[in-house]
C-alpha positions as YAML, in Angstrom:
chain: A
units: angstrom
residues:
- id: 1
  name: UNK
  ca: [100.31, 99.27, 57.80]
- id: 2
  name: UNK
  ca: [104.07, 100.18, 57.05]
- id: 3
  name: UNK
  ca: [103.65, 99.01, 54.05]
- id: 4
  name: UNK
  ca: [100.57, 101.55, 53.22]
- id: 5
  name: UNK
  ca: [101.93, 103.67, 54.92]
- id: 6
  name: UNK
  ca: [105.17, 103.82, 52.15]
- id: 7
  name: UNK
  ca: [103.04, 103.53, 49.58]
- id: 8
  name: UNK
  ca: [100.70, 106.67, 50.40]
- id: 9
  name: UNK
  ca: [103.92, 108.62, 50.85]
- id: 10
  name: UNK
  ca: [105.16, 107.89, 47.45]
- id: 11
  name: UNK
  ca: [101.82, 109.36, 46.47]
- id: 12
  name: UNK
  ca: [102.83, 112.99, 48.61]
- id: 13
  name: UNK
  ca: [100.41, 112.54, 51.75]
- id: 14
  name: UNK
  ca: [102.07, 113.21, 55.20]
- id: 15
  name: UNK
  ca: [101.66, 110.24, 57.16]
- id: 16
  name: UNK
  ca: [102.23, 110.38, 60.48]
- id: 17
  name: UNK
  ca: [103.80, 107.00, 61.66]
- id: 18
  name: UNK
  ca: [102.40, 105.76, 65.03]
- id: 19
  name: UNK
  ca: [102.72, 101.72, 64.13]
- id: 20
  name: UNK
  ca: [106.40, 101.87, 64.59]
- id: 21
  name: UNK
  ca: [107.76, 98.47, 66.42]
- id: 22
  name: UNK
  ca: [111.06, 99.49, 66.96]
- id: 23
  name: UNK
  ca: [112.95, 102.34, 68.95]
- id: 24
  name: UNK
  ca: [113.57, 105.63, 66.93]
- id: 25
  name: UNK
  ca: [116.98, 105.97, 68.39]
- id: 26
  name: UNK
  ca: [120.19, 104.71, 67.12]
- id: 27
  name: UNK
  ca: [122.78, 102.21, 68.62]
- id: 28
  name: UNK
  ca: [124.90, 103.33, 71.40]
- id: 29
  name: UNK
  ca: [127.94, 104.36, 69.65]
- id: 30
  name: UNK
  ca: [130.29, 102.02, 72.36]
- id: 31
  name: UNK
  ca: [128.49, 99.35, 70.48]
- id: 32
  name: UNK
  ca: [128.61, 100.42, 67.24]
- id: 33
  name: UNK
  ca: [132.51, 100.58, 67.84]
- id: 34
  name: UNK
  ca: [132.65, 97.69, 69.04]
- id: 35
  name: UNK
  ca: [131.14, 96.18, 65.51]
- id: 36
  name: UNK
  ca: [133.91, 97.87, 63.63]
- id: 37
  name: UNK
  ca: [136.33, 96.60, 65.81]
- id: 38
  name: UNK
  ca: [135.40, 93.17, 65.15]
- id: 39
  name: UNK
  ca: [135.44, 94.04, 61.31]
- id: 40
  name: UNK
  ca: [139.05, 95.14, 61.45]
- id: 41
  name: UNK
  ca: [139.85, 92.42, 63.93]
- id: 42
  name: UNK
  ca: [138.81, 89.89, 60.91]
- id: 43
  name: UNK
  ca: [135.37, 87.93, 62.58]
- id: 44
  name: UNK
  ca: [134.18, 87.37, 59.19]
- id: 45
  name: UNK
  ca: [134.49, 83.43, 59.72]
- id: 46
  name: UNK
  ca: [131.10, 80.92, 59.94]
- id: 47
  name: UNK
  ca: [129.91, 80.74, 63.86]
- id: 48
  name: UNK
  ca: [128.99, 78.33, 66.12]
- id: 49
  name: UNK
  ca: [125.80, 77.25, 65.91]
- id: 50
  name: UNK
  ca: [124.82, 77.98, 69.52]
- id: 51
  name: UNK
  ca: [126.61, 81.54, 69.89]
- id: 52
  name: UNK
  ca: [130.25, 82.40, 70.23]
- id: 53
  name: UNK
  ca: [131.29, 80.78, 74.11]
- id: 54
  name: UNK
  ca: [132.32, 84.48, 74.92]
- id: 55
  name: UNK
  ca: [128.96, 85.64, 74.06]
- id: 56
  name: UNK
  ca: [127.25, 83.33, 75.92]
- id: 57
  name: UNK
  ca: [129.53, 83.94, 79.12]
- id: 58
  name: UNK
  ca: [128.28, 87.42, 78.63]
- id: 59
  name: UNK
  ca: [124.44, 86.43, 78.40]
- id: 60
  name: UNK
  ca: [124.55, 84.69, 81.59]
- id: 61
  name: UNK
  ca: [126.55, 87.79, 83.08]
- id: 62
  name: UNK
  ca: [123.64, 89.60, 81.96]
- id: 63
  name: UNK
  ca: [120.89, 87.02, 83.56]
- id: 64
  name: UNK
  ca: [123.01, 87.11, 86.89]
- id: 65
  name: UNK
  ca: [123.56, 90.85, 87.10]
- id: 66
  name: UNK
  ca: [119.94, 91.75, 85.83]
- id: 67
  name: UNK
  ca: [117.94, 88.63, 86.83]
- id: 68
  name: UNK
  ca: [119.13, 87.30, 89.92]
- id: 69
  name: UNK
  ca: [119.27, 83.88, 87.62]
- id: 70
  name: UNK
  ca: [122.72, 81.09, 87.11]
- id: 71
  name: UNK
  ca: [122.27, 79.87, 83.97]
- id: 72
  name: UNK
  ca: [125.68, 78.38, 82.08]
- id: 73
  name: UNK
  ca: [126.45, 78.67, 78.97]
- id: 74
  name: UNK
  ca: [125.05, 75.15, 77.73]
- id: 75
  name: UNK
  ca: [121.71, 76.84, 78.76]
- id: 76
  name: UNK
  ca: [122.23, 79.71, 76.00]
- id: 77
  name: UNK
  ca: [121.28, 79.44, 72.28]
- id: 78
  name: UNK
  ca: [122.33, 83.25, 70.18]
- id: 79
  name: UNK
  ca: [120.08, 83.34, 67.39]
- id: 80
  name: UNK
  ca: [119.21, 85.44, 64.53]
- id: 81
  name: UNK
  ca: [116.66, 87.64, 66.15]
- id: 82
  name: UNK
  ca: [114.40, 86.74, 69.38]
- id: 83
  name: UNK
  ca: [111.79, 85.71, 66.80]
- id: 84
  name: UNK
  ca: [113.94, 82.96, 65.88]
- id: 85
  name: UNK
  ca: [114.58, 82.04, 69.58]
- id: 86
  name: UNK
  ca: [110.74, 81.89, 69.82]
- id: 87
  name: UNK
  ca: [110.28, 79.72, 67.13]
- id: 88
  name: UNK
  ca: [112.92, 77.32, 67.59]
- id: 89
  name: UNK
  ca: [111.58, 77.04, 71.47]
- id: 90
  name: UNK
  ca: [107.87, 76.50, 70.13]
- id: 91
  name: UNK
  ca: [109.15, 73.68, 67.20]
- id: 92
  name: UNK
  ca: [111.52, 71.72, 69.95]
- id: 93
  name: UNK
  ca: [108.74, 71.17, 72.70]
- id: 94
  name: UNK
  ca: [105.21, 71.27, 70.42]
- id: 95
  name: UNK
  ca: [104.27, 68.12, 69.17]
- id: 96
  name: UNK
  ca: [100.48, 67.40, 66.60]
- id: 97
  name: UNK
  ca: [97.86, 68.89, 68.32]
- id: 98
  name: UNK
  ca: [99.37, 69.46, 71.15]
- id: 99
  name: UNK
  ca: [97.68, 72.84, 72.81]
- id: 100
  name: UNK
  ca: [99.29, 75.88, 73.46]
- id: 101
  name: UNK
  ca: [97.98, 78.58, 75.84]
- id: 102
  name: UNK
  ca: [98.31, 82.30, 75.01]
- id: 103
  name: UNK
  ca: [97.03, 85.31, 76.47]
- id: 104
  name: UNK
  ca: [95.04, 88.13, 74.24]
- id: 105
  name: UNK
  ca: [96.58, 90.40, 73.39]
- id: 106
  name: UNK
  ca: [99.85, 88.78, 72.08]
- id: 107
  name: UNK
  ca: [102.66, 89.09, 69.85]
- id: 108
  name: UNK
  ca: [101.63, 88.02, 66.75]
- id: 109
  name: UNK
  ca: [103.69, 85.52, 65.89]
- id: 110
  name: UNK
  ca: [103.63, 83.27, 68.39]
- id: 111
  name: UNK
  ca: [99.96, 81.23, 66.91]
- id: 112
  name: UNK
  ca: [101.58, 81.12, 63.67]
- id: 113
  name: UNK
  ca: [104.48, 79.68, 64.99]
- id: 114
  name: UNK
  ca: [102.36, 77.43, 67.12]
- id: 115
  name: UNK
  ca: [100.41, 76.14, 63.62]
- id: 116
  name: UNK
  ca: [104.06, 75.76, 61.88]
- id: 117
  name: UNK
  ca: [104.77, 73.61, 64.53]
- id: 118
  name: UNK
  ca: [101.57, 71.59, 64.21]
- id: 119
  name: UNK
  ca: [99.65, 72.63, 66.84]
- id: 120
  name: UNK
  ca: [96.47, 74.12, 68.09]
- id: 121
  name: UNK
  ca: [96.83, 77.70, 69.88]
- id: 122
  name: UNK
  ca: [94.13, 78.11, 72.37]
- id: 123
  name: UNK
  ca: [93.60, 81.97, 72.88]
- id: 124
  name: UNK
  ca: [92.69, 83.35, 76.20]
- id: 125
  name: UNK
  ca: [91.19, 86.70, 76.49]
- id: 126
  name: UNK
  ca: [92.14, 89.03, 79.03]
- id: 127
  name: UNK
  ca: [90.61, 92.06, 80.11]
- id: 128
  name: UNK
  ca: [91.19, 95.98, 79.93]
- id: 129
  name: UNK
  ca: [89.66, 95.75, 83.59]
- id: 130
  name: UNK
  ca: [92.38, 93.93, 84.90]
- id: 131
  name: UNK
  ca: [95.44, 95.57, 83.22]
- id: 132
  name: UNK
  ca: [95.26, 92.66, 80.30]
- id: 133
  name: UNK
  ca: [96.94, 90.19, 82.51]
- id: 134
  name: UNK
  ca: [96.09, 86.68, 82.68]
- id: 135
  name: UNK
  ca: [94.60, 85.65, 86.33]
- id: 136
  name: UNK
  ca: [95.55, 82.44, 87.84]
- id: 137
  name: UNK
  ca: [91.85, 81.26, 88.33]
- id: 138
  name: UNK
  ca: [91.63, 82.19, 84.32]
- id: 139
  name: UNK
  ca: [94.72, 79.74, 83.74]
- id: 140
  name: UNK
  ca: [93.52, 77.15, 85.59]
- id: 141
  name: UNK
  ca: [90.78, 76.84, 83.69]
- id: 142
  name: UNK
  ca: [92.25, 76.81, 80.27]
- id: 143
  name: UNK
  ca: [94.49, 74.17, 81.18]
- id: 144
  name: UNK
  ca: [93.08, 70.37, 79.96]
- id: 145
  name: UNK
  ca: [95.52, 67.36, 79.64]
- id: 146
  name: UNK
  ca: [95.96, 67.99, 76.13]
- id: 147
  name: UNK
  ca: [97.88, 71.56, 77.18]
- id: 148
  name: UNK
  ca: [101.72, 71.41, 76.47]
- id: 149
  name: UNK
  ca: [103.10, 75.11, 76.46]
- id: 150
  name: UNK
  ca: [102.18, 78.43, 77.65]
- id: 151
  name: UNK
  ca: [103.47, 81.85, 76.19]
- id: 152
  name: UNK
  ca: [103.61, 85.11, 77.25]
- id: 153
  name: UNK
  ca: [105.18, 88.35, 77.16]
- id: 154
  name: UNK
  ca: [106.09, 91.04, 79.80]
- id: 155
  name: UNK
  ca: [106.74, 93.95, 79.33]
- id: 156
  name: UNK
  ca: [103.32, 92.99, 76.81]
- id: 157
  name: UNK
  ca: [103.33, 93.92, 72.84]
- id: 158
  name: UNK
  ca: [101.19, 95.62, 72.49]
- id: 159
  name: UNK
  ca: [99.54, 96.39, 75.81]
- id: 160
  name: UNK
  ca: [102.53, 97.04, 78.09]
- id: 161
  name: UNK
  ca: [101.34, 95.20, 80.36]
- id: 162
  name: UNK
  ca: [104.09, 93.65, 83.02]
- id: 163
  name: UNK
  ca: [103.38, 91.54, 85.72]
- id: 164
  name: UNK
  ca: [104.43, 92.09, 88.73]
- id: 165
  name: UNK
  ca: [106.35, 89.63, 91.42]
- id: 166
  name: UNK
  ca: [102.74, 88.83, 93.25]
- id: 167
  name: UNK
  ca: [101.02, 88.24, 89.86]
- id: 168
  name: UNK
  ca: [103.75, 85.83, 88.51]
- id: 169
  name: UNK
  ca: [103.87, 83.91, 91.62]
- id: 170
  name: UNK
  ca: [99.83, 83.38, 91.45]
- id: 171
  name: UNK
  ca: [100.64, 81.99, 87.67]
- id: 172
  name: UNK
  ca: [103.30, 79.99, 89.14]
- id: 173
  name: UNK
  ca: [101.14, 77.72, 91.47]
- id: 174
  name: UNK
  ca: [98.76, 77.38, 88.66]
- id: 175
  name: UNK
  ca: [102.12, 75.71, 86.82]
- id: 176
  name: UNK
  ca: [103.20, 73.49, 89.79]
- id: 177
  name: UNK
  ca: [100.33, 71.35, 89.72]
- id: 178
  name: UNK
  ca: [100.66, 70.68, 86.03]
- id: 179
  name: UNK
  ca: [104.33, 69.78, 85.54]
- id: 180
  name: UNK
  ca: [103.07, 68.39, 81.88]
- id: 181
  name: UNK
  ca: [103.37, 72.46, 80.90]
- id: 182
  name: UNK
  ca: [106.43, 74.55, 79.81]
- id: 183
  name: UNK
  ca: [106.73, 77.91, 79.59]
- id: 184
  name: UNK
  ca: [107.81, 80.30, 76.87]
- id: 185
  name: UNK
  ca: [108.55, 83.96, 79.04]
- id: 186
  name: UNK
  ca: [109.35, 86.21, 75.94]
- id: 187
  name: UNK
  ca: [111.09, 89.40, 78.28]
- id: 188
  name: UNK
  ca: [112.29, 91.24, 74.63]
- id: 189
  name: UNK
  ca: [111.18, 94.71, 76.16]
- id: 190
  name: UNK
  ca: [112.77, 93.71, 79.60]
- id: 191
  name: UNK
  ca: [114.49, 97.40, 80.04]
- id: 192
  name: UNK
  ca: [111.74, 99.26, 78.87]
- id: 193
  name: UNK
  ca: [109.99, 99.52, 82.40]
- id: 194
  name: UNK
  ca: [108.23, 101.77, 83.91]
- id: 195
  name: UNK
  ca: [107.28, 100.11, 86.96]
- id: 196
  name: UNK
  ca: [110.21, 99.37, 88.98]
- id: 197
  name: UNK
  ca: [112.21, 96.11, 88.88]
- id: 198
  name: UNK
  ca: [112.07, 93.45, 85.72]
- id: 199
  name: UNK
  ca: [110.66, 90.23, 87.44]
- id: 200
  name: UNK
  ca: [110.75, 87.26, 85.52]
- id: 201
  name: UNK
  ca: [108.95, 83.86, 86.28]
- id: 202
  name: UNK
  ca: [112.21, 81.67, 85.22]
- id: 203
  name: UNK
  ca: [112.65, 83.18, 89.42]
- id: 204
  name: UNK
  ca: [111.00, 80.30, 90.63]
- id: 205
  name: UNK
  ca: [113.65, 77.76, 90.95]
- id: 206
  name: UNK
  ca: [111.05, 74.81, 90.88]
- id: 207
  name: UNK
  ca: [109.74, 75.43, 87.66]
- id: 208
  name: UNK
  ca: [113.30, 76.69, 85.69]
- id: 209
  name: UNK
  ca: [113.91, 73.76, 84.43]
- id: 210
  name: UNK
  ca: [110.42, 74.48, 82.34]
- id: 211
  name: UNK
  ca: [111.34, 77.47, 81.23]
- id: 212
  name: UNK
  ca: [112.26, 79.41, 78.42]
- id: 213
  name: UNK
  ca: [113.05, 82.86, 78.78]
- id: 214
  name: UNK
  ca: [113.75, 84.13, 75.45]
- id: 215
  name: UNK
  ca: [115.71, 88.02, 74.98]
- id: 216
  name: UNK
  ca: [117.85, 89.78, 72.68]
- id: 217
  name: UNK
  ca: [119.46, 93.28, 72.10]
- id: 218
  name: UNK
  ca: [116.45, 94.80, 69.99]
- id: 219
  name: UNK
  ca: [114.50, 96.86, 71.76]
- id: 220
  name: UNK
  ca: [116.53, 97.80, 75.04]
- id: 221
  name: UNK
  ca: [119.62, 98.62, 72.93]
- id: 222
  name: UNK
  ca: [118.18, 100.01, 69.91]
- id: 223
  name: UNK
  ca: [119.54, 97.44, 67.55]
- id: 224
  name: UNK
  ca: [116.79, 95.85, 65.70]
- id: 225
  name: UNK
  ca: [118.02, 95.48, 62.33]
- id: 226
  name: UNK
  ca: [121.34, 94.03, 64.03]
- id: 227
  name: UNK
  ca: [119.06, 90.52, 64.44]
- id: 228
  name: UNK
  ca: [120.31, 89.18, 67.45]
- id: 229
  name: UNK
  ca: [118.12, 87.24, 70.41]
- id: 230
  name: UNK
  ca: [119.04, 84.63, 72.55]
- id: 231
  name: UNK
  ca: [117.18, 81.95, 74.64]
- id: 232
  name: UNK
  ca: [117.60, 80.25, 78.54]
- id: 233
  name: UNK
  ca: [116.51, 77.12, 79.34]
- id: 234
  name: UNK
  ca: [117.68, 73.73, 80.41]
- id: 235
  name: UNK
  ca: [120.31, 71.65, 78.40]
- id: 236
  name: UNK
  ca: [118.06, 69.34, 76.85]
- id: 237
  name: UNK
  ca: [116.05, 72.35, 75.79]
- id: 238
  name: UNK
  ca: [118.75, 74.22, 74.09]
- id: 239
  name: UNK
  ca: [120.54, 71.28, 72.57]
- id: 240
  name: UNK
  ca: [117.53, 70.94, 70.71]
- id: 241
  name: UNK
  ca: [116.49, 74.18, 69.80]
- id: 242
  name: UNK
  ca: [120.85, 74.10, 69.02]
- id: 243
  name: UNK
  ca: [119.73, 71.13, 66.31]
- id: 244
  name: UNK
  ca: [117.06, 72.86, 64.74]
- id: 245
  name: UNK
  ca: [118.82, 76.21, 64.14]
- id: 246
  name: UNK
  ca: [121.42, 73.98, 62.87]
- id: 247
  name: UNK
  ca: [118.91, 73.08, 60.05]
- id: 248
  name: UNK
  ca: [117.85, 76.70, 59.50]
- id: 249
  name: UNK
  ca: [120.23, 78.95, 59.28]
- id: 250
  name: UNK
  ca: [123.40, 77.95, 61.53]
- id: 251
  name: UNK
  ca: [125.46, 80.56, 63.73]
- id: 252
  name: UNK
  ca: [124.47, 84.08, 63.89]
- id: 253
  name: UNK
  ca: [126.22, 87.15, 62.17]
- id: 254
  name: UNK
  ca: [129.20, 87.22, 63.48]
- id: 255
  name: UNK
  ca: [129.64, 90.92, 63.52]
- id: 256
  name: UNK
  ca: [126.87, 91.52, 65.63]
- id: 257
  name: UNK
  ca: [127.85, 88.59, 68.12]
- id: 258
  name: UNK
  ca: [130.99, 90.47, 68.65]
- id: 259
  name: UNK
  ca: [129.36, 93.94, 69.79]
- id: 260
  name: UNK
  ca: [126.30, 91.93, 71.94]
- id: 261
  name: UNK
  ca: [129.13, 91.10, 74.00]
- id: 262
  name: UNK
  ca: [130.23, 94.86, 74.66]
- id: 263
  name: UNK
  ca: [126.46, 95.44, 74.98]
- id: 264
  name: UNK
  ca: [125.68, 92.79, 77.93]
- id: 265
  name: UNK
  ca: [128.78, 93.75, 79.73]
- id: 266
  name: UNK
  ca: [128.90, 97.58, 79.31]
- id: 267
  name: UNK
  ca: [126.86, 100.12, 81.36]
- id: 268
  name: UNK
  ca: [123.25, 100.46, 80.71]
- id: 269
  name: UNK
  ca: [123.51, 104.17, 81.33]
- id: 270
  name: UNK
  ca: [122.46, 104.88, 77.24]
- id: 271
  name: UNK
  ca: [119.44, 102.00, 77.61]
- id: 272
  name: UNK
  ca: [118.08, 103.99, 80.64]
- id: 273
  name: UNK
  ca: [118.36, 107.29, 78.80]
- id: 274
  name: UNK
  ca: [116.04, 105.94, 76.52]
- id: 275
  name: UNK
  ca: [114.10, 104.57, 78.68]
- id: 276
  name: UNK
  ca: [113.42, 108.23, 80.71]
- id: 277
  name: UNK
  ca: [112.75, 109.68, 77.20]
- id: 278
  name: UNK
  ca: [109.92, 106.86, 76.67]
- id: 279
  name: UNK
  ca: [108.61, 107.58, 79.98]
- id: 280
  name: UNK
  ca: [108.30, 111.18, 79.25]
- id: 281
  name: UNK
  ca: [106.28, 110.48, 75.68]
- id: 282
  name: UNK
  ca: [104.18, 107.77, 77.67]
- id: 283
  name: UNK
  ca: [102.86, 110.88, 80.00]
- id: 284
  name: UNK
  ca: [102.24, 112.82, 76.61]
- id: 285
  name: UNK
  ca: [100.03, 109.94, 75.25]
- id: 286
  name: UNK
  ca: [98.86, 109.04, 78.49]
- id: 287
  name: UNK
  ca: [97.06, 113.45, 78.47]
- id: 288
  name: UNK
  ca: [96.55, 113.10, 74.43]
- id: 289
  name: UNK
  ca: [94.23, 110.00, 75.04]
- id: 290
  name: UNK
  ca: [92.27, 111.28, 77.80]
- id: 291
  name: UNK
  ca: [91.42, 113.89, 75.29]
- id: 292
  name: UNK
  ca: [89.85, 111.61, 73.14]
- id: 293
  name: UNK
  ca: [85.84, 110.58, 73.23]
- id: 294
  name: UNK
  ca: [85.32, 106.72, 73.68]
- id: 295
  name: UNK
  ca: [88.68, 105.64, 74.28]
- id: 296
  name: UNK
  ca: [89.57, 103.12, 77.18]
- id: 297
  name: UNK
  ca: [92.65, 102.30, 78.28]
- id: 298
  name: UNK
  ca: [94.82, 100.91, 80.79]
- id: 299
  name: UNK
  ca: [98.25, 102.80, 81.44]
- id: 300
  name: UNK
  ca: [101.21, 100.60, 80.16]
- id: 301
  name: UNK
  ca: [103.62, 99.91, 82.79]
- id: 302
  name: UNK
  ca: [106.78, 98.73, 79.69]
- id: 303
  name: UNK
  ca: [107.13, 98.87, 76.07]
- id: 304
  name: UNK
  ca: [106.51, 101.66, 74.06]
- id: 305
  name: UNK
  ca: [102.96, 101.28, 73.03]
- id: 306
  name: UNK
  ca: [99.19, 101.98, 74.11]
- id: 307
  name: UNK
  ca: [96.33, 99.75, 73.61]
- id: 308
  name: UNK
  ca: [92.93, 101.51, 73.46]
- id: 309
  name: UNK
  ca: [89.53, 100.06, 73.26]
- id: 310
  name: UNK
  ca: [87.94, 101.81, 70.56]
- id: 311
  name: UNK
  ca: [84.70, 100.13, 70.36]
- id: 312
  name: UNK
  ca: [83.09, 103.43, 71.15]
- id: 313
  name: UNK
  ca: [83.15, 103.90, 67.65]
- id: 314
  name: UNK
  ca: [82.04, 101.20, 65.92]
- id: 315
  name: UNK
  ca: [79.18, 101.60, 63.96]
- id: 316
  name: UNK
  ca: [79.88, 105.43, 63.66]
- id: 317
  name: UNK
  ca: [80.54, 107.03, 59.84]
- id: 318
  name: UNK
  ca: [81.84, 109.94, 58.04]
- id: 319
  name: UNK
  ca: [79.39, 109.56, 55.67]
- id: 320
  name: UNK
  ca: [81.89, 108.02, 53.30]
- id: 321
  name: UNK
  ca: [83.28, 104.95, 55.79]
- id: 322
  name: UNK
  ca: [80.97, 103.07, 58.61]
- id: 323
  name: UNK
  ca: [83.49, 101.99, 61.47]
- id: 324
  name: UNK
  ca: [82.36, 97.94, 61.88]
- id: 325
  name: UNK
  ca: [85.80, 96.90, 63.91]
- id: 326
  name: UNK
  ca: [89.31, 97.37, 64.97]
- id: 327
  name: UNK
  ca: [90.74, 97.04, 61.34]
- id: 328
  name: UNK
  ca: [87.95, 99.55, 59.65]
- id: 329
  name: UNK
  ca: [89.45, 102.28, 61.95]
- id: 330
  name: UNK
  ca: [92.60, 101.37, 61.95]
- id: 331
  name: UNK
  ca: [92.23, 102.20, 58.25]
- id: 332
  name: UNK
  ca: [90.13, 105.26, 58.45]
- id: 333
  name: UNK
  ca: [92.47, 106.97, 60.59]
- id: 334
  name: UNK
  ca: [95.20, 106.01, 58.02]
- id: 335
  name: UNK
  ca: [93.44, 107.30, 54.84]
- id: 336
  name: UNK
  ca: [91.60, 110.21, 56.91]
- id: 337
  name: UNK
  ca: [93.91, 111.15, 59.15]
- id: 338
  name: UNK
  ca: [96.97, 110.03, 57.72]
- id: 339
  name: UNK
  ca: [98.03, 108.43, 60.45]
- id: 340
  name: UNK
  ca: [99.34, 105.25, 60.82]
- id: 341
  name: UNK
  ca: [99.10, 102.69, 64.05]
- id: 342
  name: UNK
  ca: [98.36, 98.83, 63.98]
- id: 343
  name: UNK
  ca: [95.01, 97.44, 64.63]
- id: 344
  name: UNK
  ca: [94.47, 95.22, 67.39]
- id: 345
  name: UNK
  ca: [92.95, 92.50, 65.52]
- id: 346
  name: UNK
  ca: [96.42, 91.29, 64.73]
- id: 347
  name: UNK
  ca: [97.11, 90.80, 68.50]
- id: 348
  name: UNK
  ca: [93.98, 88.60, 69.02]
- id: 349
  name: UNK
  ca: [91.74, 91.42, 69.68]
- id: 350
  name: UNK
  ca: [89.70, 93.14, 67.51]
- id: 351
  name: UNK
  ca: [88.40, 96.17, 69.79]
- id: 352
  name: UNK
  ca: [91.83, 97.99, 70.32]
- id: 353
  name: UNK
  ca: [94.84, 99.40, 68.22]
- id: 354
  name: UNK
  ca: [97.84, 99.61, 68.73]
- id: 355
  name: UNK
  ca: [99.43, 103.30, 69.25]
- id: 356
  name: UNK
  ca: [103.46, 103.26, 69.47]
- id: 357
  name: UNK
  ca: [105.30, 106.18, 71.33]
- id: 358
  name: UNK
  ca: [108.40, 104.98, 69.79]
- id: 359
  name: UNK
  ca: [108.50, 108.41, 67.92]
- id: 360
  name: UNK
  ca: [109.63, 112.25, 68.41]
- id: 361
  name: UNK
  ca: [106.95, 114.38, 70.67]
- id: 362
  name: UNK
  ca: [106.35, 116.63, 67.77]
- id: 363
  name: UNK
  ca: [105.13, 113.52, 65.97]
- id: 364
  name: UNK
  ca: [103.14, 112.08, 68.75]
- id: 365
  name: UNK
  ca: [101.14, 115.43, 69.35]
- id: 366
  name: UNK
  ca: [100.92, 116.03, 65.51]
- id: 367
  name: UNK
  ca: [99.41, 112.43, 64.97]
- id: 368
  name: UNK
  ca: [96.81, 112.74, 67.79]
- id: 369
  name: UNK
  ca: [96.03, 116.20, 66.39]
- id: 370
  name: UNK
  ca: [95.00, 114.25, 63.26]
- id: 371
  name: UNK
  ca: [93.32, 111.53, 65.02]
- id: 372
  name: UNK
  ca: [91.03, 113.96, 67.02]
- id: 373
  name: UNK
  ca: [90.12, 115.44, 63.85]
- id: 374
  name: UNK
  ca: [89.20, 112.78, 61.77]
- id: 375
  name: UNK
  ca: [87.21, 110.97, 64.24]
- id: 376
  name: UNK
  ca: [85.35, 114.47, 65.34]
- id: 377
  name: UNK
  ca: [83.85, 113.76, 61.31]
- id: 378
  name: UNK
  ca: [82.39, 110.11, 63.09]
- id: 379
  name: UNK
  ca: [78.49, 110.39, 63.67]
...
């Protein structure tokens, strides 16, 4: 959709850019400092595989001051991006046809990863009704002797959903009786909250040791194209996941290892001004979509997107387009309304698209303006 979305610019249209994945703000400049710093101070030298040790130190300050969790920094693996993270995770513990659990709606790369790594993702639906979170009883009976890993986000791309301490501990029991399973907790939007405290499963001391919380500086500190994540989980875990980054693409920039470290140990006072200014767009799109015929929704409680059900609409035409799914209107609303947002077939469900907030007001009323219009031409 980015991609069209360039390309029908070049041709003069005015599109207005709801699909964006990343926050429109720009680094803190404390950070930013901090990266010329290290430029003048010369860390232009290959890195250790796993992370700089100081940077590490500082990811399990971060864990203990945000998380309530000890890790040590033999439990830490700095990588280029939390997509990385993921995938070295998902290619240390998946074996041939071993299954893999996720929940729908999902990042999307975590079944292609899943394939890479020669197994078999078995998607699991979940429901606008209950929020789109997994239920235990739903877990339990995905689960079959053949299951190896479960993944999951919260905060949720794209839904938003987050679970809260009661719903993790319900998934939790489901895990104890099957100590066969690990689990990938992908907590990338972790700051971006709108619901109180960040609780993360990795909490229940009997089942760390099974867990892999994977992180990074993206999306809380606005530094996406900086490409740094990082991973927690026990020492065998990370000394493998250590190995196969070793075979990939080795130690992380070092420039942007330098000013993580400033970033995990500095205040978070910039990250929560974001955060209020995403809060106050979320109310905006929040009204703008209860505006809208047919939509259903569930109020995100983190991240910076909304996940209607547009189903309503399926069927529908302008006389020009019939609406069959997720992707057809996805598309109509790009080359009718010119605006752009991601379908929610490429999440693992194909009834809902993906709206992101992670743009100015003006832009988020302006877009919905255009989406109101083009789908009041739907009969």
């Amino acid at each position: 959709m980015a991609k069209l979305g360039r390309e029908l610019r070049a041709q003069g249209l005015d599109i207005t850019d709801l699909s964006l994945g990343e926050p429109d703000f720009d680094t803190p400049q404390h950070i930013k400092d901090a990266a010329k710093k290290a430029i003048d101070d010369n860390w232009s030298h290959y890195t250790p595989v796993a992370g700089y040790l100081d940077l590490r130190e500082a990811v399990c300050h971060k864990f203990q001051r945000d998380n309530n969790l000890a890790y040590k920094p033999e439990n830490i693996v700095v990588s280029t991006g939390a997509k990385q993270s993921l995938a070295n995770a998902i290619l240390s513990i998946v074996d041939m046809d071993d299954e893999v659990i996720i929940p729908t709606p999902f990042w999307v790369s975590y079944a292609a990863q899943v394939q890479l790594a020669g197994g078999k993702a078995k998607l699991i639906r979940t429901h606008l009704g209950n929020g789109y979170k997994l239920t235990p009883e739903e877990l339990e009976t995905a689960i079959t002797p053949k299951t190896k890993l479960f993944i999951f986000s919260s905060p949720c791309n794209p839904s938003g959903a987050v679970y809260n301490e009661a719903e993790l501990a319900g998934l939790a029991e489901v895990f104890k009786r099957h100590p066969q399973i690990y689990i990938i907790s992908d907590e990338i939007y972790e700051y971006i909250n709108y619901s109180g405290r960040h609780y993360s499963i990795a909490e229940h001391e009997e089942l760390k040791d099974r867990i892999i919380v994977i992180n990074g500086l993206s999306k809380g500190f606005a530094m996406t194209g900086w490409r740094l994540g990082f991973m927690a989980a026990a020492a065998p875990i990370a000394k493998a996941c250590e190995k196969i980054q070793g075979q990939f693409t080795s130690g992380t920039n070092s420039i942007a290892q330098r000013a993580a470290i400033v970033a995990l140990q500095s205040s978070l006072d910039a990250t929560k001004q974001m955060v209020e200014e995403f809060g106050r767009r979320r109310k905006k799109v929040m009204e703008l979509m209860k505006g809208i015929e047919g939509f259903r929704f569930a109020e995100p409680d983190g991240a910076f997107y909304a996940f209607p059900c547009v189903d309503h609409y399926f069927g529908k035409s302008d006389g020009e387009q019939t609406i069959q799914n997720a992707d057809d209107f996805a598309m109509y609303l790009l080359h009718k309304g010119h605006v752009s947002t991601v379908t929610g077939s490429a999440f693992g469900d194909d009834q809902c698209i993906r709206i992101s907030f992670a743009n100015s007001m003006e832009n988020i009323e302006k877009g919905f303006r255009c989406i109101s219009e083009a789908l009041s031409k739907l009969k």
